[in-house]
Structure formats: C-alpha cells, structure tokens
C-alpha positions as CSV (number, residue, x, y, z in Angstrom):
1,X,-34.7,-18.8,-28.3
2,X,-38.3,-18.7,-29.9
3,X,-36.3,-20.3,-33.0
4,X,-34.7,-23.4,-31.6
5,X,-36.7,-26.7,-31.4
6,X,-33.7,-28.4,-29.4
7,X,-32.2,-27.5,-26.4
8,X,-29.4,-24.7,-27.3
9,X,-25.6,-24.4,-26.7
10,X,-24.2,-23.0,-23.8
11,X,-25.4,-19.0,-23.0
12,X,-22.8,-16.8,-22.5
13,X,-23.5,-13.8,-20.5
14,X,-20.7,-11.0,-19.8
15,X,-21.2,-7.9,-17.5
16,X,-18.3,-6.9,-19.1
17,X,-20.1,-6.4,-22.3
18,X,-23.5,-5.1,-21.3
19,X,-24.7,-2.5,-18.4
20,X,-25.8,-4.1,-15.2
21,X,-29.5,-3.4,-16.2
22,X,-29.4,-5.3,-19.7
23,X,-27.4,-8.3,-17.1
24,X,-30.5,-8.4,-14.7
25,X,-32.9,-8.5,-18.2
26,X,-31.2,-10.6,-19.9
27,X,-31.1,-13.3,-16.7
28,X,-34.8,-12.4,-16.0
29,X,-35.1,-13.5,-19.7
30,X,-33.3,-16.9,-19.5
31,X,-35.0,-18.1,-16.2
32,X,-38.1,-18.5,-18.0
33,X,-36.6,-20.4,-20.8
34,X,-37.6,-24.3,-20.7
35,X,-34.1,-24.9,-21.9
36,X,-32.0,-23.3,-19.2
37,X,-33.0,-25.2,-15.7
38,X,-29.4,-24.1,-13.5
39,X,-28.2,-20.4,-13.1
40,X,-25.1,-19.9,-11.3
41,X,-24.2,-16.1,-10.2
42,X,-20.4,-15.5,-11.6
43,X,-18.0,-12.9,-9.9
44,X,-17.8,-9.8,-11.6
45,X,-14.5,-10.0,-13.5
46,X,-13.3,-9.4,-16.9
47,X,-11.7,-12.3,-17.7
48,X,-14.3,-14.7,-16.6
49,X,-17.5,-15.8,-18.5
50,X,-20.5,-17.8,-17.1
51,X,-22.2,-20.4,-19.4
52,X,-25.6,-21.6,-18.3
53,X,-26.7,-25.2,-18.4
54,X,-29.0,-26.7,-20.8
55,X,-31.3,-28.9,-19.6
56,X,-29.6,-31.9,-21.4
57,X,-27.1,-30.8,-18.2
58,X,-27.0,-30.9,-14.3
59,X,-24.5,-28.7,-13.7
60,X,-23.2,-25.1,-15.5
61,X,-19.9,-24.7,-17.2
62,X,-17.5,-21.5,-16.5
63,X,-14.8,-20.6,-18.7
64,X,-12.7,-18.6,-17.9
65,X,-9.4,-17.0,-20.2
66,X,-6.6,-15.1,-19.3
67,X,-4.2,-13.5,-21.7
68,X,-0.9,-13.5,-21.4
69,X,0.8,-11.2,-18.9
70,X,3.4,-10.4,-20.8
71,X,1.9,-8.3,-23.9
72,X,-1.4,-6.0,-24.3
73,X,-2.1,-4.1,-27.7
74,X,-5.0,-2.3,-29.3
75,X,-6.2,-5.6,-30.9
76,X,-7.2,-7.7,-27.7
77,X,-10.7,-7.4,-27.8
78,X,-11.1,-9.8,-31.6
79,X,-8.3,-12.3,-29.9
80,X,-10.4,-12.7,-26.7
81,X,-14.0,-13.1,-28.4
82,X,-12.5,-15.4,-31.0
83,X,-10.6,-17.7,-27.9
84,X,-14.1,-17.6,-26.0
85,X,-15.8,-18.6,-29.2
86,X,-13.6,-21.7,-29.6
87,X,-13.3,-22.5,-26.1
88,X,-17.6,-22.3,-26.1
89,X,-17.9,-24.6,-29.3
90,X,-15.3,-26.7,-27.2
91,X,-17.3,-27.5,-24.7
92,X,-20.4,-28.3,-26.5
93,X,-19.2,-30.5,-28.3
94,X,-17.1,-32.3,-26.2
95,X,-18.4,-33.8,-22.6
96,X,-16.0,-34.4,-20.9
97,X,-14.4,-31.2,-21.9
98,X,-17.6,-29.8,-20.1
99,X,-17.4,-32.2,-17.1
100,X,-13.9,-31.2,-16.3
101,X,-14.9,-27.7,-16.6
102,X,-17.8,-28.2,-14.6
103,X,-16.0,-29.4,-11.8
104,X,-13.3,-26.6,-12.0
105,X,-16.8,-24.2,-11.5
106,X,-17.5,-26.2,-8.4
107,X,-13.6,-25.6,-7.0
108,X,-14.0,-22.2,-7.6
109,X,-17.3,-21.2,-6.3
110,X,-16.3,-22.9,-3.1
111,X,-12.9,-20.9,-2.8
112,X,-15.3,-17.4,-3.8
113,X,-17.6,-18.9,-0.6
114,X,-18.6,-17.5,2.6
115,X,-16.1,-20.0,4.2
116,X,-12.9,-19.1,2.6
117,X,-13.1,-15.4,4.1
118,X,-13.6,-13.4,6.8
119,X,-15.6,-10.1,6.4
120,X,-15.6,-7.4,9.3
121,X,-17.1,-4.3,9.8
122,X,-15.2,-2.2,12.1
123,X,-18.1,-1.0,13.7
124,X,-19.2,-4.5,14.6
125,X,-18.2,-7.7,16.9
126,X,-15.3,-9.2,16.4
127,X,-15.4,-12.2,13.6
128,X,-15.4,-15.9,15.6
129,X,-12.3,-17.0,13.5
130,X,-10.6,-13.9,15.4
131,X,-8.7,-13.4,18.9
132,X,-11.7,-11.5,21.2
133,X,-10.1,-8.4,21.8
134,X,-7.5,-8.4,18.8
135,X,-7.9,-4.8,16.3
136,X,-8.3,-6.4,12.7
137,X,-8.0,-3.2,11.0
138,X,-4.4,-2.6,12.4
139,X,-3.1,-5.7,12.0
140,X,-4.8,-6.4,8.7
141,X,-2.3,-2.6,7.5
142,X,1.2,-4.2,7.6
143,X,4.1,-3.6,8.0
144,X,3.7,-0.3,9.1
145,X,6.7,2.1,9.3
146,X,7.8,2.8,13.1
147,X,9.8,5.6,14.7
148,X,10.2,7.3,18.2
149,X,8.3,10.6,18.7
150,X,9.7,12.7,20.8
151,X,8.8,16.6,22.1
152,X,9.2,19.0,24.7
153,X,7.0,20.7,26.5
154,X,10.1,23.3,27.3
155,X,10.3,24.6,23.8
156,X,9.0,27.4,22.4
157,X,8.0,28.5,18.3
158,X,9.3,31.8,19.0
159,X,12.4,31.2,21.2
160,X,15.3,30.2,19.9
161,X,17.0,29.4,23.5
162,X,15.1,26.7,25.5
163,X,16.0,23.7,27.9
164,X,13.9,21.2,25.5
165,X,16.9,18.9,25.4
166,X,16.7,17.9,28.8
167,X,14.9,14.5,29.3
168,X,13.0,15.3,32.2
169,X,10.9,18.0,30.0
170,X,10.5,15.4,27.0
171,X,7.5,12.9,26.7
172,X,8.4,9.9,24.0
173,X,5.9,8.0,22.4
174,X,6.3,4.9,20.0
175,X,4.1,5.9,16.3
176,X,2.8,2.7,14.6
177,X,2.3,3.8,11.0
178,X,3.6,6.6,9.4
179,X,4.3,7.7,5.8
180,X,5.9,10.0,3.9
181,X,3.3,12.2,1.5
182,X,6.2,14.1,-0.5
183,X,9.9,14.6,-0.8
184,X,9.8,18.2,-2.1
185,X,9.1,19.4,0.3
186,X,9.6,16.3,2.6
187,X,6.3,15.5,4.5
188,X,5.0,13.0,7.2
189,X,1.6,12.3,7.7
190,X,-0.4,10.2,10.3
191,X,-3.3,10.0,12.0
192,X,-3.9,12.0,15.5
193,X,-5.3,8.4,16.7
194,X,-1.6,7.0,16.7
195,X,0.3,9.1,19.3
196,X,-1.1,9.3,22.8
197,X,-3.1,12.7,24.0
198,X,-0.4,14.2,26.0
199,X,2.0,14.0,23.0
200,X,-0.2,15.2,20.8
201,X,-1.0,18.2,23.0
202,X,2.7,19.2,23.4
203,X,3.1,18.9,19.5
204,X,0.0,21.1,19.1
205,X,1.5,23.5,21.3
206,X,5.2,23.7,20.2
207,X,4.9,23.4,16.6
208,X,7.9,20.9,17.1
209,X,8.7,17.3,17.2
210,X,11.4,14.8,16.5
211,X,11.6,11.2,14.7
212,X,13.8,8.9,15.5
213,X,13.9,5.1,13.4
214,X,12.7,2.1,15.6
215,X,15.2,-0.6,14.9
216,X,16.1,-4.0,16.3
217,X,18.1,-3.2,18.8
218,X,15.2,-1.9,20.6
219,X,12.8,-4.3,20.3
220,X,12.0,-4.7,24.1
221,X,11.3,-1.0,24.4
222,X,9.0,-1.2,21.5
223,X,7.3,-4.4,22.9
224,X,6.5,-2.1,26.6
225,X,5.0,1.4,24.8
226,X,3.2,-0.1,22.1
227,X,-0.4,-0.3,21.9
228,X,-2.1,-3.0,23.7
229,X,-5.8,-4.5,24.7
230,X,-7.5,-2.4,21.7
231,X,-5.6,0.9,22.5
232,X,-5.2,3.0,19.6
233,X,-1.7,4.1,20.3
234,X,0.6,3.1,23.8
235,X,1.1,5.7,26.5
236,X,4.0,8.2,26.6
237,X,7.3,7.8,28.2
238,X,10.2,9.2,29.4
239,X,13.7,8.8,28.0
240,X,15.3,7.1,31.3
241,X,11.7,4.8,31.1
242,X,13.2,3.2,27.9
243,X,16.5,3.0,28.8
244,X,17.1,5.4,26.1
245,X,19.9,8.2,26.5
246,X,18.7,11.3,24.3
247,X,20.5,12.9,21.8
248,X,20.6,16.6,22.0
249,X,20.6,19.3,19.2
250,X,20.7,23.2,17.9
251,X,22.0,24.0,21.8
252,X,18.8,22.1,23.1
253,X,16.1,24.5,21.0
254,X,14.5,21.1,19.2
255,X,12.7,18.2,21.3
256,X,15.8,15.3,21.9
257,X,16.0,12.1,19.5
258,X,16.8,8.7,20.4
259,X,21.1,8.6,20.2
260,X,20.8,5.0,19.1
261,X,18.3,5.3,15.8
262,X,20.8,5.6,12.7
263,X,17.9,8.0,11.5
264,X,16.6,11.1,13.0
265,X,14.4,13.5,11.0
266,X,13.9,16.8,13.4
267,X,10.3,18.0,12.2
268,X,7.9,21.1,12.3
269,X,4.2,20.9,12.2
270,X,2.4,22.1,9.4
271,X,-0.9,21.6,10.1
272,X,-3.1,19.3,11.7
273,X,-6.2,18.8,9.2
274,X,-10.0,17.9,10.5
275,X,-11.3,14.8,9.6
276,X,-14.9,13.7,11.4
277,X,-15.1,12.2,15.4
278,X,-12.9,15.2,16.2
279,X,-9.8,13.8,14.5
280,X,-7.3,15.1,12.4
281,X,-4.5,14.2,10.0
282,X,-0.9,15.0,11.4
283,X,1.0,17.0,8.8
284,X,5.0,17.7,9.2
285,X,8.0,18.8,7.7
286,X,11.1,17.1,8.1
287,X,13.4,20.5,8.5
288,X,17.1,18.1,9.0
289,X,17.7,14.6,8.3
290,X,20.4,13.3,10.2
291,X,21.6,10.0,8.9
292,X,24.4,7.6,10.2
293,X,27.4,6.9,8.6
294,X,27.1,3.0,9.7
295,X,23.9,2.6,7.4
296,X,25.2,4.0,4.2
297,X,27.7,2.2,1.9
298,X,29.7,4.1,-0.6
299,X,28.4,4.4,-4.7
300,X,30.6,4.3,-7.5
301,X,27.5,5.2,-9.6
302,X,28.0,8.2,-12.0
303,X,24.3,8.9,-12.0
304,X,23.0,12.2,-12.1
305,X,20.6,12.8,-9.2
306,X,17.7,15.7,-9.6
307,X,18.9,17.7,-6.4
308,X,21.7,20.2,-7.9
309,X,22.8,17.8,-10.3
310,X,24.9,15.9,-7.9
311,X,26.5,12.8,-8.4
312,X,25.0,9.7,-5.7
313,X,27.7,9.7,-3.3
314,X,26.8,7.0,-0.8
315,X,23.7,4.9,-0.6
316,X,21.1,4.8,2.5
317,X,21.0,0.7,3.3
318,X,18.2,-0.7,4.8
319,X,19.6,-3.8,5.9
320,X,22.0,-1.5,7.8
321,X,19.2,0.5,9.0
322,X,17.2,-2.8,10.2
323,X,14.2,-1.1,10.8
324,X,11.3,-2.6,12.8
325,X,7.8,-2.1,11.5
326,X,4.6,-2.5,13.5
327,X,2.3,-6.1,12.9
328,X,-0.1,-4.8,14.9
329,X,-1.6,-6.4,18.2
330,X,1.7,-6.3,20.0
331,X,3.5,-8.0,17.4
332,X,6.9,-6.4,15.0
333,X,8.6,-7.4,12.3
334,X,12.0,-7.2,10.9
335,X,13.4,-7.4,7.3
336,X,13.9,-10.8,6.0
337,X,15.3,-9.0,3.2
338,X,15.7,-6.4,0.4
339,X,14.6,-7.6,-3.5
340,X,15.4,-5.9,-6.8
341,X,12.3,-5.7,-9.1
342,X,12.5,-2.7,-12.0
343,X,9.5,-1.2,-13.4
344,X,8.0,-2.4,-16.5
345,X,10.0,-1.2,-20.0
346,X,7.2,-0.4,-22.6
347,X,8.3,-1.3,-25.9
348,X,7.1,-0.1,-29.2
349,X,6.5,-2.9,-32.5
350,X,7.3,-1.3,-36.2
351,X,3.8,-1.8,-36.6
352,X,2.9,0.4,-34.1
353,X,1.6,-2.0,-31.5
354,X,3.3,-1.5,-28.1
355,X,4.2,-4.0,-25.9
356,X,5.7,-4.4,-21.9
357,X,7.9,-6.2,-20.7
358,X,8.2,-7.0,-17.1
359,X,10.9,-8.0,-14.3
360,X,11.3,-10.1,-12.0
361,X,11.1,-9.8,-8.1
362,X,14.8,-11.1,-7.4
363,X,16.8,-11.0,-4.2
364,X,19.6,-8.5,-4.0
365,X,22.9,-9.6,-3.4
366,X,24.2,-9.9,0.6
367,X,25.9,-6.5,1.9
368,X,29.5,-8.9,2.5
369,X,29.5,-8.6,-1.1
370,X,29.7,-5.6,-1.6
371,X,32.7,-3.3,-0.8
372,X,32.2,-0.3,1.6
373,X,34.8,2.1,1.1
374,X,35.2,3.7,4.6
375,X,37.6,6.4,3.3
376,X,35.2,7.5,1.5
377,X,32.1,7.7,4.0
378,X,34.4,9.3,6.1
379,X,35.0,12.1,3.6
380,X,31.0,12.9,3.5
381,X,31.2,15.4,6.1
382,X,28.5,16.0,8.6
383,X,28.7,16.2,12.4
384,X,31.1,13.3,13.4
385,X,29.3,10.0,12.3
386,X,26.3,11.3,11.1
387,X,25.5,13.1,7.7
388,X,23.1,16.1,7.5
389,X,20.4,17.7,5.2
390,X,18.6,20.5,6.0
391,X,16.5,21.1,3.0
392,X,15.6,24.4,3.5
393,X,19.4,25.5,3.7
394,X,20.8,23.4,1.5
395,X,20.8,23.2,-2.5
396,X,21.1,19.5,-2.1
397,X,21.8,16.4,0.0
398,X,25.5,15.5,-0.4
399,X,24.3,12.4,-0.7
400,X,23.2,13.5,-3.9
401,X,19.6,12.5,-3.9
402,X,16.9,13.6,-1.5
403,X,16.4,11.0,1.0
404,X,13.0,11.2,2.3
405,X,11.7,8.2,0.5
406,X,15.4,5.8,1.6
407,X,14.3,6.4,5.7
408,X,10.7,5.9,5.2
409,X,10.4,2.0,5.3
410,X,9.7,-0.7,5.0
411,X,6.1,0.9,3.5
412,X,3.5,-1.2,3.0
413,X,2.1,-1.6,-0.7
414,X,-1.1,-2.5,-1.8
415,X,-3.4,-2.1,-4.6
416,X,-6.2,0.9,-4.8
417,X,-8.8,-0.2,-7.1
418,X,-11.3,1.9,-8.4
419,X,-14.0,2.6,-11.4
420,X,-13.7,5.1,-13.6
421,X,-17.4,7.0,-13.6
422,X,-18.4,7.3,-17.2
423,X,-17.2,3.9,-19.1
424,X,-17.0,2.1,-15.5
425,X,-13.2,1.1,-16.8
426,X,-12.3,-1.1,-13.6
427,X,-8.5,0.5,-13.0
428,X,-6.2,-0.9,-10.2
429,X,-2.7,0.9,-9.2
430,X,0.3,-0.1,-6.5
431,X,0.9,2.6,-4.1
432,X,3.4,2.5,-1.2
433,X,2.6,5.9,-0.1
434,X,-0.2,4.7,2.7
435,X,-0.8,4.8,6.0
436,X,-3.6,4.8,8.4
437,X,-5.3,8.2,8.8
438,X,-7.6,7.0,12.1
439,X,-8.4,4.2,14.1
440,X,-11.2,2.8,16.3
441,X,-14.9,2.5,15.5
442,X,-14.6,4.3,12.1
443,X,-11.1,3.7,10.8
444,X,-9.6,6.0,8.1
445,X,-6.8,5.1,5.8
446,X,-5.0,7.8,3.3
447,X,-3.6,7.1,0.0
448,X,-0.8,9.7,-1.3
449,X,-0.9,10.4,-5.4
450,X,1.0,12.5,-7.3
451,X,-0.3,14.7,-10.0
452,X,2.1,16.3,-13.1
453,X,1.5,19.2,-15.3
454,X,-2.1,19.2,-13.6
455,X,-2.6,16.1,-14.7
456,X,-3.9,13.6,-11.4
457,X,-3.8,9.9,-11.5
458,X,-6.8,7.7,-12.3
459,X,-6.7,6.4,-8.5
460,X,-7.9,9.9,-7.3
461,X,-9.5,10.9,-10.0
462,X,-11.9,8.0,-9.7
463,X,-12.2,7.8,-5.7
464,X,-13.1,11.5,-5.7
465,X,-15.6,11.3,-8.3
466,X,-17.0,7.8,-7.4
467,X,-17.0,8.4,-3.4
468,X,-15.2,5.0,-2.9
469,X,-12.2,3.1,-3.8
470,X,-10.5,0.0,-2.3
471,X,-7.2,-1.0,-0.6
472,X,-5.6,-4.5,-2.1
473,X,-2.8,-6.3,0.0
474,X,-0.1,-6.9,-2.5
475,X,1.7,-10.1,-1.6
476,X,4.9,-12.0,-2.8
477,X,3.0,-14.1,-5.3
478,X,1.3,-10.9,-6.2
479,X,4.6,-8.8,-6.7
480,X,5.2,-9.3,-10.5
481,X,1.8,-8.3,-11.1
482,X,1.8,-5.5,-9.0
483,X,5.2,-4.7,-11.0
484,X,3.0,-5.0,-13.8
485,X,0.0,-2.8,-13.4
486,X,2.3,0.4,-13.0
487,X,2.8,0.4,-16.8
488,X,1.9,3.5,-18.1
489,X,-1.2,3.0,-20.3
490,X,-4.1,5.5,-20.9
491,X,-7.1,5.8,-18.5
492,X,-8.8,4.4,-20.7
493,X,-7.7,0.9,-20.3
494,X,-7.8,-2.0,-17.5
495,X,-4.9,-2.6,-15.5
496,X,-6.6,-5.9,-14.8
497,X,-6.7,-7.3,-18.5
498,X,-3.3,-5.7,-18.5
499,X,-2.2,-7.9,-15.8
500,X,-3.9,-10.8,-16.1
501,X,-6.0,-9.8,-12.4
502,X,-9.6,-10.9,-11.9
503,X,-11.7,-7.7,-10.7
504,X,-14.9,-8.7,-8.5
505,X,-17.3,-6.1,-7.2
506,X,-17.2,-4.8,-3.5
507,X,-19.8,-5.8,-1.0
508,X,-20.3,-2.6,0.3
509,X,-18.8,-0.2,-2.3
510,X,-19.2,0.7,-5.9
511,X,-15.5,-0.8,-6.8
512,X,-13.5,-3.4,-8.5
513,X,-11.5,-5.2,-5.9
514,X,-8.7,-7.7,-6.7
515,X,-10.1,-11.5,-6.4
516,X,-6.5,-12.8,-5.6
517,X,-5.5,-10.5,-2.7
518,X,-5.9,-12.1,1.0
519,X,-6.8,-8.5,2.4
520,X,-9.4,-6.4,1.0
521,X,-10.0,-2.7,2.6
522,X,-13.6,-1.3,1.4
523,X,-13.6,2.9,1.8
524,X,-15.4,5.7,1.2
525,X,-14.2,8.7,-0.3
526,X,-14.0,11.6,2.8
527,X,-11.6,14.1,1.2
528,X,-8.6,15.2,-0.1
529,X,-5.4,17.4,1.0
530,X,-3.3,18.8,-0.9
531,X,0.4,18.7,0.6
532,X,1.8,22.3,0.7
533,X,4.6,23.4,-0.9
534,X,7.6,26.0,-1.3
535,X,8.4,25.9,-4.6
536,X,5.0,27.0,-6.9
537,X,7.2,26.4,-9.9
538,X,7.6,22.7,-9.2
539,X,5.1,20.4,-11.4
540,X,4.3,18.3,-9.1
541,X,1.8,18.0,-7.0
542,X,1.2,16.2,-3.9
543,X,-2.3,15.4,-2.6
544,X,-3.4,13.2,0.2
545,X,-6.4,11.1,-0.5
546,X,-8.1,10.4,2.4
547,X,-11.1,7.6,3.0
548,X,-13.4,5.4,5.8
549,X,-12.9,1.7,6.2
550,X,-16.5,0.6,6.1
551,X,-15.8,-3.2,5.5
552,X,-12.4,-5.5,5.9
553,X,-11.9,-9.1,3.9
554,X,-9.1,-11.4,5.2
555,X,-8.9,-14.7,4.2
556,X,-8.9,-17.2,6.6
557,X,-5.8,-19.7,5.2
558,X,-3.7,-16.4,6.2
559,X,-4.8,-16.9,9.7
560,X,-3.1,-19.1,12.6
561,X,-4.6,-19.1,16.2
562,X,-6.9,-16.4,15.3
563,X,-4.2,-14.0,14.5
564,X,-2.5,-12.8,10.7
565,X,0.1,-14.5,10.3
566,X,2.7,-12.9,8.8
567,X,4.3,-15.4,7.2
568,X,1.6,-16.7,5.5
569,X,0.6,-13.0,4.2
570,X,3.6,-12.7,3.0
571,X,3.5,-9.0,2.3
572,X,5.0,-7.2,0.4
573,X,7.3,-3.5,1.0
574,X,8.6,-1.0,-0.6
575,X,11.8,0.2,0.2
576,X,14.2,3.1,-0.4
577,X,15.0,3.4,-4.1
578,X,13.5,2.9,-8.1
579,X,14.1,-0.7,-7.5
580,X,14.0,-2.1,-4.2
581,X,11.5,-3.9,-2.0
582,X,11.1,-5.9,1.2
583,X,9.5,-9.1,3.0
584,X,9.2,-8.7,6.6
585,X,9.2,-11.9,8.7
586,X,8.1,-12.0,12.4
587,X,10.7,-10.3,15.5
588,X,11.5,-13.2,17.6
C-alpha cells in the first residue's frame, strides 16, 4: 500500500485464510486507505472471495469459484489460488468483466438480505409473514414419522396375566415425531412433550406401550387427535373414539395396537432421561415387530444379511405401508414416492489421488412392475398374515435383516453442521436419525450418531466440544449433494469444498450453516445419551445427541398464506433401506 502511487488492483480478503482477528485488522487497515472508498461485508464461506473497490470504482466486485462436485484430491488448495488469481487479473483488466460481476454481487447480497428470510426465536412473537397462532418449530421439522400410542392402565411389570387388552382400560394417543436411535438393540426415542400427560403417566407406570403405523387409511382419525391451536401434542382417546377396533396380544398382558396399521412394534420403556423445564427424553425398546404380509414383496436377492447370516427373504415396502407423517399445524403428508440414490463409491487414481464418484437421486420403478410372489410370502410363517420378530428370542428376523430402520419412515434428513474446535474445519453431515426432543418455549431437537471401534463422528465430536451445532433442511435440489457429503474423508477436511456447499456463520451460534438450505435450526449443545445395549461385544455404539433451538431461519419463497408449504420445501426422506428415499406431498 505505502508503495503504490496509483490506485491498486482489486484486494482480496479470505476468512478462510486468516483468523477472524487478522480479518477485523486487516479491514480496519483498508478503511483508512485513500484507495479503497466501498467495503462490502461477504458471507462467511469457503468458496467465496470479496474484492474491494478502488476508487477508480463505484461498486465492489465478488468472485466467487466452485470446484467441481464431482472430484476432491490432496492438490485443491494450488488449483483454487491459481483459478482466483486468474479470475482477479480478469477482472482488472477487463470492465465489463467487473461490471457483470458487479452486478451478480448486487443479486446476491439482496438474496443473503433481511427480506429473503424469516428468523424466529422460539421464545419470541410470532414472525409477521407467519399465521398468528401457527408453531414454526414443528412445522419447520418435516415430515415427521407418525404412529398410534397405545397403553393400559390394567397392566402390570410384574404380572404376566392382566385385562390390558380390553379397550375400555386403554388410552390412545397420536405421536408426531418419532425416531429410531439404534437397531441393535432396536430403540425409539421422543420427546415427553409429544404424548399427552395421561399417557405418559400410564407409560411411566407400566413400563409398557405399543406402536402402531399411522397410515392413510386413517387420515380422519389423525386429523381429530392431533395437536391443534399451539398444543404440543393432541389429547388421548379411546379405541371406539377413533373408530378403531384393537388388536389384542400375549393373552391381553401388552397394551392393544391398532388391527388396521400393517406395522405394530409392542415396546418396553427403558428409561425416560432429564432434560431441563422438567422434561425428559422417551427411551423404548421395541421387544416384537409385527409386520404385515400385504406390505412386503418377495426377494430373489442372494444377499447375505448381518442377522445369522440369512438370506433377504422378503422386502418391507413403503409404498405398501403408505405411511402418513406429521406437517405440523394440523396438516399430513403422504408419499409421493420412493427414489433410489446409492452412496458415493470412492475411487483410488495409480497416482494415489482418490477420487468419488456420486449417484443420482432417481425414481424407483412402480410396484406393478414388479412381481410379488404370494406363494412365497405365504411360506414366511408368523401368526396368520403378519410376520414376527422378537429380538430378544430370536437369532434373526426371517426376513433376514433387522427391520427397525424399514418401519421407521419416512425420516426426515437434514444436514448438522458444525466446526471442528482446533483448525475451525467447517464439517457438515446428512443424518436421518432426528427427531424432536421438546417443544414449546425452549424447543429441543436430538441428533442420533454412531460411533465404531470407539471412534465418534465429527458431528458429535464437534457439537460436544463446541456447545453448538446446526440442523440444515436437506431438499430435492439438495439431495445429490447431501448424497455427496457422506463420503468418507478424514476430519480433517470440508464436506463443503467437498461438495461444492457454501458455509455461512450462524447468527446466534459458533457454526457453519449451509447458505442453500430453506430451513436453518441454530442449537446449543445440552448433552448426550448413550443408547443402552445387550451385547457389550458389539462395536457399535449408539449415542443420542441432544440440543436447544435457540434461533429458526425459513425462507420466505417456501411460504404460501403464511404457512410451509410443502411443496415448495420439497423435502427430502429417508426411507427403509442402503438406497432408498422419499418426497412427501400434502394429504388431501
């Protein structure tokens, strides 16, 4: 600076190459520079680079480069300073090269506004742009898997002979959001907010409860015991209230399920754990699944499964289940349908480099086209049309897989973005293993992350040691990316770069959130449970990462009438196996 007699090129200043402190200097430096009359604040991402005006200019240029999606190696760092380098000279030299990049500055600054978002804090009014007495937080989580809960104030831990599956002494509740937090053994978790007192007192009690899958069919009943006018959960019911005929089991010594849900999961409590306002985290164990014969089709596959070493024998279809999930405010949705998308195959270069190569998020094929062999479902065993799996009992399902994670849908999958605390490495991972861990005033939301060899995942590593993280909607336009960011690099690399994502700080927390995602959920860290197990010897372990939602971004070009809409979210589910996923579209 004291060396040039002329105005200078472009400055280029990157928080991604210098602590926040040298950032503030360095701009305390430049605003007293003759040659520098317009500073624009950029976002906070990696991939984006402010230049400052000279004062031969009215307006500041922002360049920003993205590598390709498609490949990351060890070597990124000299391609991306020798792109910005040319791309810099570029627009020095050449006007109109600036003026056009100018002008995409102004485009973007104006989407990055005030005015293109909404930002709540659940502990304040309810935003303008939203319905009056409409709950943001729950209809900002969707879709949100939905199921009957039912228990009986009749039975007894310790008896083994009750009159529990009479209706009269069974209170039924509908539970909006739920999620499974292992399969070995399989665990449910939700918050104490969703079911109503009464329930919750019986479960507390009895130790016992059952789950039975909301589906279409009973889309009225769910529309009259949901939660309405800012309720946390709806009231209880019983059976003959729903016009639901209940399904007795084990001579009556479990709480009734719902005879018309294809799935049933007949569940003990484990524990309920304390979280703060005298809540608490809802922790079963599914003891029997009992699954319909009408939603399974019949596999051909040869494919070894892990549970005795099994062959798959029949396949849990969610189209067949067609499960309702919770919108929130009133509202359900269905499945519009079920999409194949792989995981990404990492490939290694003979020079060493390695490379990944993503799929697509493709449509699967319609169920008429594929052939059901009834013989052969028939031949499955279990109690008339239903197949069982007690996993306690039994060595293994004879489906030949566990199927905690094929009934648990459609889950909702989003992004949890955090920084890593030494090199501040901004690291963002999909997870469909959510669900909301409390509700009202000081909402709660719980991540599930699986650890191996003692080894945990950078997501719960990082919220634990940081105190925060963040929850990222992940959309259809999003859904290759998201594909994307599970690659298995080290912790010391960016999922963004990886990806191509942009990473902008929080507003309230100390985190990387993604720029692109509609809904933003800002948390701090509260704790972490680790789910219990039966088998010490297993490697895995489950833990359940718990946080408060302290801030809430939508965008507002997702909103119609004040409301999400949920088919301009378009959000993406996960579904049952390696592959599959789901869009939901609204109930009608």
């Amino acid at each position: 600076h004291k060396k040039l007699q002329s105005p200078p090129p472009p400055v280029i200043i990157s928080k991604n190459l210098s602590g926040l402190v040298m950032l503030r200097a360095t701009l305390a430096f430049l605003t007293t520079s003759p040659f520098i009359n317009n500073i624009v604040p950029a976002t906070h991402t990696t991939n984006s680079f402010l230049l400052l005006s000279s004062a031969t200019r009215s307006t500041p240029v922002l360049l920003r480069t993205r590598r390709s999606s498609s490949t990351y190696c060890s070597s990124r760092s000299s391609r991306f300073l020798s792109t910005t380098v040319t791309k810099m000279t570029n627009a020095h030299n050449d006007l109109s090269s600036t003026e056009s990049a100018a002008t995409d500055l102004s485009n973007t600054t104006k989407d990055l506004g005030a005015g293109s978002s909404i930002f709540w804090k659940p502990d304040s009014a309810i935003p303008a742009d939203l319905l009056p007495n409409s709950n943001p937080f729950m209809s900002a989580l969707t879709p949100r898997p939905t199921a009957w809960i039912c228990v009986s104030d009749k039975v007894d831990e310790s008896s083994s002979s009750t009159s529990s599956g009479t209706s009269k002494d069974s209170k039924i509740a509908l539970l909006e959001g739920y999620n499974t937090a292992s399969d070995r053994p399989p665990v449910m978790i939700f918050g104490t907010d969703s079911i109503p007192d009464d329930v919750l007192e019986v479960l507390s009690k009895t130790k016992k409860c059952s789950l039975s899958l909301a589906t279409e069919v009973q889309l009225d009943a769910c529309k009259k015991a949901c939660a309405k006018d800012g309720a946390m959960s709806g009231p209880s019911f019983s059976f003959s209230d729903l016009g639901f005929v209940p399904a007795v089991r084990d001579n009556g010594s479990r709480p009734p399920s719902v005879s018309s849900s294809p799935v049933k999961l007949h569940c003990s409590l484990v524990e309920i754990t304390d979280l703060p306002d005298d809540r608490g985290l809802v922790i079963l164990e599914v003891d029997t699944f009992e699954i319909g014969k009408e939603v399974l089709s019949a596999s051909g596959s040869s494919k070894k499964s892990s549970s005795g070493g099994r062959q798959v024998t029949a396949r849990v279809e969610a189209d067949l289940m067609k499960p309702i999930s919770s919108l929130g405010n009133g509202k359900f949705g269905r499945l519009e349908g079920v999409y194949d998308m792989y995981r990404p195959s990492k490939v290694t270069e003979q020079d060493g480099s390695v490379s990944w190569t993503n799929h697509e998020f493709t449509k699967s094929r319609p169920r008429d086209e594929q052939d059901v062999d009834e013989d052969h479902l028939s031949s499955l065993g279990g109690s008339g049309e239903t197949v069982e799996f007690t996993y306690l009992e039994e060595e293994g399902c004879i489906l030949g897989y566990n199927p905690t994670k094929q009934v648990i849908l459609p889950r909702p999958i989003g992004w949890i973005s955090t920084y890593e605390k030494n090199q501040r490495i901004p690291h963002v991972a999909p997870y469909s293993f959510f669900t909301d861990a409390g509700r009202g005033k000081r909402p709660m939301v719980a991540f599930v992350s699986m650890a191996r060899r003692g080894e945990r995942k950078d997501a719960q590593t990082d919220s634990e040691e940081m105190g925060q993280f963040a929850w990222n909607v992940v959309t259809r336009p999003l859904a290759e990316q998201m594909n994307y960011s599970s690659a298995d690099i080290t912790s010391a690399e960016s999922e963004f770069e990886l990806i191509g994502l942009n990473d902008v700080p929080a507003r309230l927390i100390d985190a990387p959130i993604v720029e692109e995602a509609p809904i933003v959920f800002e948390c701090r860290y509260v704790k972490t449970k680790d789910v219990p197990r039966h088998d010490e010897a297993n490697e895995s372990r489950w833990s359940v990462v718990i946080g408060e939602v302290l801030g809430i971004k939508i965008d507002k070009d997702i909103l119609t009438d004040g409301e999400i809409d949920v088919t301009k979210l378009l959000p993406v589910a996960r579904m049952g196996y390696a592959q599959e996923y789901g869009l939901v579209e609204p109930c009608k």
